[in-house]
N, C-alpha and C positions, 0 to 999 in steps of 0.2 A: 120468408116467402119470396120465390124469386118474380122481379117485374116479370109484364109481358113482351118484351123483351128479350128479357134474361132465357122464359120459358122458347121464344121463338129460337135464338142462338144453340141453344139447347137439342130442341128437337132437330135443327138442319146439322148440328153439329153428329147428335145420336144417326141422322139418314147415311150422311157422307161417309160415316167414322167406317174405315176399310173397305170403302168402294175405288177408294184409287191408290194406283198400285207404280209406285216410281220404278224406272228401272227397267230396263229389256228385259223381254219375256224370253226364257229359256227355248234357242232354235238348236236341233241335233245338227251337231259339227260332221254330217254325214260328207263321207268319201264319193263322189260320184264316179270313178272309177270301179270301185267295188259291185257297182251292177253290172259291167260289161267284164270284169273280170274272171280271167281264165288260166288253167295252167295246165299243159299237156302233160309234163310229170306228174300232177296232181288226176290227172284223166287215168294216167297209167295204172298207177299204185294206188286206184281205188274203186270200188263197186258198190254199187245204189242194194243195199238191201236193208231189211230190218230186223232181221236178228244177226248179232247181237247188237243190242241197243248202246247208241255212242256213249249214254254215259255209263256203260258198264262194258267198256270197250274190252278189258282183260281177258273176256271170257271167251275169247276167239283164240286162245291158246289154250284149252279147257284144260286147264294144268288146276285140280283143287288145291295143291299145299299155295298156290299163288293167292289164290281164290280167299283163303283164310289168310294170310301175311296182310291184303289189303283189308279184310274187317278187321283183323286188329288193330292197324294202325288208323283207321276211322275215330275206333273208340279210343283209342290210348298215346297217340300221336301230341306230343307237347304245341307244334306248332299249331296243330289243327286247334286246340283248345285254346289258343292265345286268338286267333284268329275268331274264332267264336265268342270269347268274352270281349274282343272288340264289337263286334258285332251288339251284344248285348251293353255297350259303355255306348254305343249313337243310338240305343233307345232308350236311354235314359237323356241324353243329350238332346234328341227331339220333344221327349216332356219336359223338359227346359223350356225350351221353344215353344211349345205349344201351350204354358204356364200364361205368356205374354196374351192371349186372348182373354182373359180377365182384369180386374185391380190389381196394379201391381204392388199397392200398398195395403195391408190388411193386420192393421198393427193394434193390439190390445194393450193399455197400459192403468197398473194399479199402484196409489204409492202413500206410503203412512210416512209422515214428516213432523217431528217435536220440536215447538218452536218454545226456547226460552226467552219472553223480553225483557230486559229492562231498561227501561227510560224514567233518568234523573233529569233535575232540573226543570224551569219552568213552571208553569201554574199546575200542571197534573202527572205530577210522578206514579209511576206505577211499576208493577214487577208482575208480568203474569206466563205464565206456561201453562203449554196448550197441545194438542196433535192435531194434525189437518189430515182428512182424509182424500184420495180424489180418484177416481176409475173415468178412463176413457177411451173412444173406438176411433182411429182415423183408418179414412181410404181414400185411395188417389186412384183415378184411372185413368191413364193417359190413353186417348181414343187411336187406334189405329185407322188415323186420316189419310195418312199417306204410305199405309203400306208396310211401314217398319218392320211388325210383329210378322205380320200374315208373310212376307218376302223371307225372313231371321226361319218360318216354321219351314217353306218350302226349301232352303237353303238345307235346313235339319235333316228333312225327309231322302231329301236328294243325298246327305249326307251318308244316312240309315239304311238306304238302299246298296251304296256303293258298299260299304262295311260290308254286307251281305254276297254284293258280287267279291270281294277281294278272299272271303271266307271260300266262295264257291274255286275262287282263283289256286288258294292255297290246296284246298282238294283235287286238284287238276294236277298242280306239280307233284305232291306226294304221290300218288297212284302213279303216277311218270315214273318217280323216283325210286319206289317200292320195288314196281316192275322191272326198272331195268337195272336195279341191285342187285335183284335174286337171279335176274338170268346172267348178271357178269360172274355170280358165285358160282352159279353153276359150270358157269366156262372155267371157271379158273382149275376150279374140282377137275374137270375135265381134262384141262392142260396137264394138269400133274398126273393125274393115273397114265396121262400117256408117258411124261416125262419121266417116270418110273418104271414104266411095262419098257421102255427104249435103255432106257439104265442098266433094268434087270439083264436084257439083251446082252445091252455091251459089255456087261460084266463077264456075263457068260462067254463071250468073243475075247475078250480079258486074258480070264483061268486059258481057255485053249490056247492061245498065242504064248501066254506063260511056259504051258507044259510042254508046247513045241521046242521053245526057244532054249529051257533046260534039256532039253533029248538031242539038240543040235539037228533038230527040223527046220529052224526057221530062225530069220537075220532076226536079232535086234529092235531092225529100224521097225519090222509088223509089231512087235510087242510095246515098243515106245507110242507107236501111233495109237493103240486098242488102249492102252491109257490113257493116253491124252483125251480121245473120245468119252471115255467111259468118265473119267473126272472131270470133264467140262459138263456134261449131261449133269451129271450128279452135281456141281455147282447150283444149278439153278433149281434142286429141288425146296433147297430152303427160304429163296427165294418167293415161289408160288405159295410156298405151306404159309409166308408170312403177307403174303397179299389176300389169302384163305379167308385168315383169323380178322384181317383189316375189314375186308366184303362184309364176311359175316355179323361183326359190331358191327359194323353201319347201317347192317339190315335191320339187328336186333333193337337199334337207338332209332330207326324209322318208325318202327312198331309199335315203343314204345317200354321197352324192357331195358335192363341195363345189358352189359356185353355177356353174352354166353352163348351157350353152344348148341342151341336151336335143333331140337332132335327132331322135331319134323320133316327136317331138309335133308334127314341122311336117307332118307326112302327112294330116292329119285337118282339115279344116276343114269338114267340116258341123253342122248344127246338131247338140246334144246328143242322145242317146236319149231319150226320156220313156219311161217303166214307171208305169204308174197301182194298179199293184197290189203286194205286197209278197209272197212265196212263202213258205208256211210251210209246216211239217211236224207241226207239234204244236198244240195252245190256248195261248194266251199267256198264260196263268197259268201254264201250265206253263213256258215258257222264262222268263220272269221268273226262275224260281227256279235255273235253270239257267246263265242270265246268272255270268262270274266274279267277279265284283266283290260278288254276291249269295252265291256261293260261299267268297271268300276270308274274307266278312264274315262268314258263320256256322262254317267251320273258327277265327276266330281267339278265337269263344265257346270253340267244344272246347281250345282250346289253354289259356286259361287260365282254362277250368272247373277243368283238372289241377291248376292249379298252388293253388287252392285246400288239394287234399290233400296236396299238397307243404308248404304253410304249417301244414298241422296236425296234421305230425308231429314238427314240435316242442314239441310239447305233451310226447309222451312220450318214455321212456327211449330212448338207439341201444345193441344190442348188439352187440358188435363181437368178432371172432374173429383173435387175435393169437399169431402163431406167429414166433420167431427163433433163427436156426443161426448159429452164431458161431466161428471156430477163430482161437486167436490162439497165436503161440511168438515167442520173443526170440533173441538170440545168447547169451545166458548160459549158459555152462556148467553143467551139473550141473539146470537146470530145465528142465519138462516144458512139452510143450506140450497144449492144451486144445481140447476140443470141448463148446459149449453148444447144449442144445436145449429153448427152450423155449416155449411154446403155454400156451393158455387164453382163455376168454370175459373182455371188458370189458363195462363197463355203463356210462354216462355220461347223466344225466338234470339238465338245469338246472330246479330246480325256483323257483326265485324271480326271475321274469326285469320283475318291476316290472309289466308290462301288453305286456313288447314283441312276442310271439309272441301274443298274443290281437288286437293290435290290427294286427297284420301280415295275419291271417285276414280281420280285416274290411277292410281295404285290398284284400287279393285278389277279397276278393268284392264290393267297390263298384265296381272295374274289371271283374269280370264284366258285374253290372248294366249298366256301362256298353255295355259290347260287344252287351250284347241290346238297347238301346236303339240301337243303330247298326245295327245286325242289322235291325230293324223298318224305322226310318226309310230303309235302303237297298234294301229291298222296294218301299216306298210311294212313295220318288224312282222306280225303275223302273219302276213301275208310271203312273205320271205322266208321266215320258220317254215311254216309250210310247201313250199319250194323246195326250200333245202332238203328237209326230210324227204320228200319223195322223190327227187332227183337222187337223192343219197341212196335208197330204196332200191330201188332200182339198181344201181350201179354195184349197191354191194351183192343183192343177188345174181346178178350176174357174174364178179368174182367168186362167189360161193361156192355156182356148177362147175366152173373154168377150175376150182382149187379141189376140188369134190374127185375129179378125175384127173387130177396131178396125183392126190394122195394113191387110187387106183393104183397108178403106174409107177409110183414111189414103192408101196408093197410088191408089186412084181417086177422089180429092180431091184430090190434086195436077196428076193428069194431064187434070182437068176444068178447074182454076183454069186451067194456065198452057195450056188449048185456048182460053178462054175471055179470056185475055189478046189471045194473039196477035192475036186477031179482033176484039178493042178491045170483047168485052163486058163485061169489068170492070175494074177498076184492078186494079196489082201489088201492094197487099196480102194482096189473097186469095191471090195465090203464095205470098208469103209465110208467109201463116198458113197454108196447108196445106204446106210446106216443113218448118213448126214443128213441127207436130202430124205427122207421118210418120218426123224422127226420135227424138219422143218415145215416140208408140207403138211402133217398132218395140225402141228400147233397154230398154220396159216390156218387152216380151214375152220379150224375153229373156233378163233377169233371172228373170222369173216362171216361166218355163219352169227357169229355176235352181234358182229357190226350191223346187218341185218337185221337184226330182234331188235337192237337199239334205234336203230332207223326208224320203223316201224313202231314204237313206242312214243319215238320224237316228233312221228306226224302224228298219231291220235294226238297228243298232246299239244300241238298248234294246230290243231285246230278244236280245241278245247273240252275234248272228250275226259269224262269221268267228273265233272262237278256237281253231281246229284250224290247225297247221299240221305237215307233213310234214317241214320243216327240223330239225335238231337242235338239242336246245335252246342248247348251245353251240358253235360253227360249228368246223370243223379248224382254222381259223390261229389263233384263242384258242385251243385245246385244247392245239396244241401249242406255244404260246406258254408258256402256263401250266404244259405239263408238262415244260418246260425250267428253268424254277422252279422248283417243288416236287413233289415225289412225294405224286399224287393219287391214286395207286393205279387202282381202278377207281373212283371217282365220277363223274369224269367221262364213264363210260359211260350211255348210255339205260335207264333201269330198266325192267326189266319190270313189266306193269301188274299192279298188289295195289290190295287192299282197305283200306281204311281202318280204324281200330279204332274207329271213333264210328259213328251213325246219319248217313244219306244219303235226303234228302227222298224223297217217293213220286214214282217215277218216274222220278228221276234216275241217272246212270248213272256213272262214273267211267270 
């Protein structure tokens, strides 16, 4: 029985136990810049609508084979799965954590022991053997006085959450990456039909300088030049066939298939979409901070702002609540057997620890500093990204029109040279150099026209369009791969949507 006393200690220890909480409370490392925040290339290359919705930002180039490239690689994307099963390893890491609001000791022990004695000598020799039996229950609960447990769950939580934005992070780059795979295929496709329709051409410009040059129509140096053209052209057809097949695996490993030859993609051979504008829903200061990567980066401040108060509660005493039931009997005749019950508060306070728990504090919190200083710099990168691309936007559509009506006049520069041939008003260079210059300009333009889709792509993507997606975070054939393995319980289920225990920038939504 414990004194009154013991019972007073007890109860004020029971009142306190995780009312106080060491350690800064988690403050958002917010940017005050980002409110007044503007950018006139960002004004240009974008319009307030809401269709289509940012995080299904693709479908503003309503291309369907696009459409399907990015559900498959949802479901079937490696990275995206790794990403997810992290996700699913910080909810198990938070029932870690969250384990520590109970005894941490919950120990059961049972044990059969055969004693032989014997003892000579003396006035009472004897020899006897016996077995002892004994079962017993300890538990220890060390009270969260100051915070340990409860700062170690929020620390977890914070943790669990970022895992979650870095998942929504990785679905941001993929759908970037998807998208602007299949449009570079397509360009490349593009490049070579013309690179071979110019081929075809000059070949044919070839045969006729040939047949001249044998009938003693014409020098030489025409028949040398219309080769040298026609097999330069034709150098670089193997060239594109072998950047083709590269585009295309790399499509095919986005997706999630191994390399092959993607017969969906041969349906489409027009030129790409162009979209000159980008569709937003919000000011882009605002989605900046909204961005995951911007998210992940300031959950992993909250996460190990906790862990600050975690480090400094070792400063002070753990009390700890120790109770054990113990029954032990033997075979011995004639002895009794026992029941022990016994309970009481510990105290355990290392009071001389050299420097190590004071200098463990400041380790925690130079890696906080650290974290807000990445926290910062990954605002001002996005906010740059974003810049970039739509300053880029811009500029490439502008080259686009500017090469759009080059190509124009490259077609009717060649169709005038070789008018002007036949009719013996000029020599065959001029075929030639407008031959040159038509499939220059035309492989400009449509690169440029690239560069543009890419542009556009590059700004959805900083500013953090496409991180929704409707797939589970872990797909059924890992789930039940996994739960062939081990018993997951329910983790592996989809949580329903909570609130976070830290502050959540203005505006933003979880």
């Amino acid at each position: 029985m414990l004194t009154r006393s013991g019972r007073l200690l007890l109860l004020v220890a029971l009142g306190l136990g995780g009312c106080v909480r060491l350690g800064p409370d988690f403050q958002a490392p917010g940017e005050a810049w980002t409110k007044l925040w503007s950018s006139p290339a960002l004004e240009q290359a974008s319009q307030r609508s809401l269709n289509p919705d940012l995080r299904q930002w693709w479908q503003v180039f309503a291309d369907p084979v696009l459409d399907a490239l990015i559900d498959e690689s949802d479901a079937h994307n490696s990275d995206l799965k790794i990403a997810g099963l992290r996700v699913m390893e910080a909810r198990a890491r938070l029932g870690i954590a969250q384990s520590g609001r109970y005894p941490q000791l919950q120990q059961a022990s049972a044990d059969s022991l055969y004693f032989n004695r014997k003892q000579s000598g003396g006035n009472n020799p004897q020899d006897s053997h016996f077995w002892q039996h004994s079962a017993g229950f300890d538990v220890g609960w060390e009270l969260d006085f100051w915070g340990r447990f409860s700062r170690a769950i929020e620390s977890s939580d914070a943790s669990y959450f970022a895992a979650q934005a870095n998942y929504e992070d990785v679905l941001v780059l993929l759908r970037a990456q998807v998208a602007d795979t299949y449009f570079s295929l397509r360009t490349t496709e593009a490049r070579l039909r013309v690179a071979r329709e110019n081929a075809e051409q000059q070949k044919r410009n070839f045969e006729i300088t040939e047949k001249l040059f044998n009938s003693g129509q014409s020098a030489e140096l025409d028949l040398q030049q219309a080769k040298t053209q026609y097999l330069g052209t034709l150098s670089s057809i193997p060239d594109l066939e072998a950047q083709v097949l590269r585009t295309r695996n790399a499509l095919a490993v986005l997706i999630g298939r191994p390399p092959s030859a993607l017969p969906q993609l041969l349906e489409n051979e027009g030129l790409i979409p162009l979209v000159d504008r980008a569709v937003l829903q919000d000011v882009p200061a605002s989605l900046l901070l909204r961005r995951p990567d911007v998210r992940a980066a300031e959950l992993n401040v909250a996460a190990q702002s906790a862990l600050i108060g975690v480090a400094e509660t070792d400063f002070y005493p753990s009390l700890t609540l120790l109770g054990s039931i113990v029954w032990t009997t033997d075979t011995l005749s004639g002895t009794s057997n026992s029941l022990d019950l016994i309970g009481g508060p510990s105290l355990r306070w290392n009071l001389f620890d050299h420097g190590q728990i004071s200098n463990n504090v400041r380790v925690q919190d130079a890696r906080l500093q650290q974290l807000i200083e990445v926290y910062r710099d990954k605002v001002r990168q996005a906010a740059r990204e974003a810049d970039d691309a739509a300053s880029s936007l811009i500029k490439s559509l502008e080259r686009e029109r500017i090469l759009g009506e080059a190509q124009v006049a490259a077609k009717r520069s060649l169709s005038l040279a070789s008018t002007q041939y036949r009719e013996g008003y000029s020599d065959f260079q001029r075929v030639l150099d407008a031959q040159r210059a038509l499939l220059e300009q035309q492989d400009n333009y449509l690169l440029s026209r690239s560069n543009a889709v890419s542009n556009l792509i590059a700004l959805y993507k900083a500013l953090g369009g496409g991180w929704y997606s409707a797939q589970p975070t872990v797909d059924q054939s890992t789930r039940q791969q996994m739960e062939q393995r081990t018993d997951w319980g329910n983790l592996l289920n989809e949580p329903a949507p909570s609130q976070a225990s830290y502050p959540v920038p203005e505006g933003q939504s979880r």
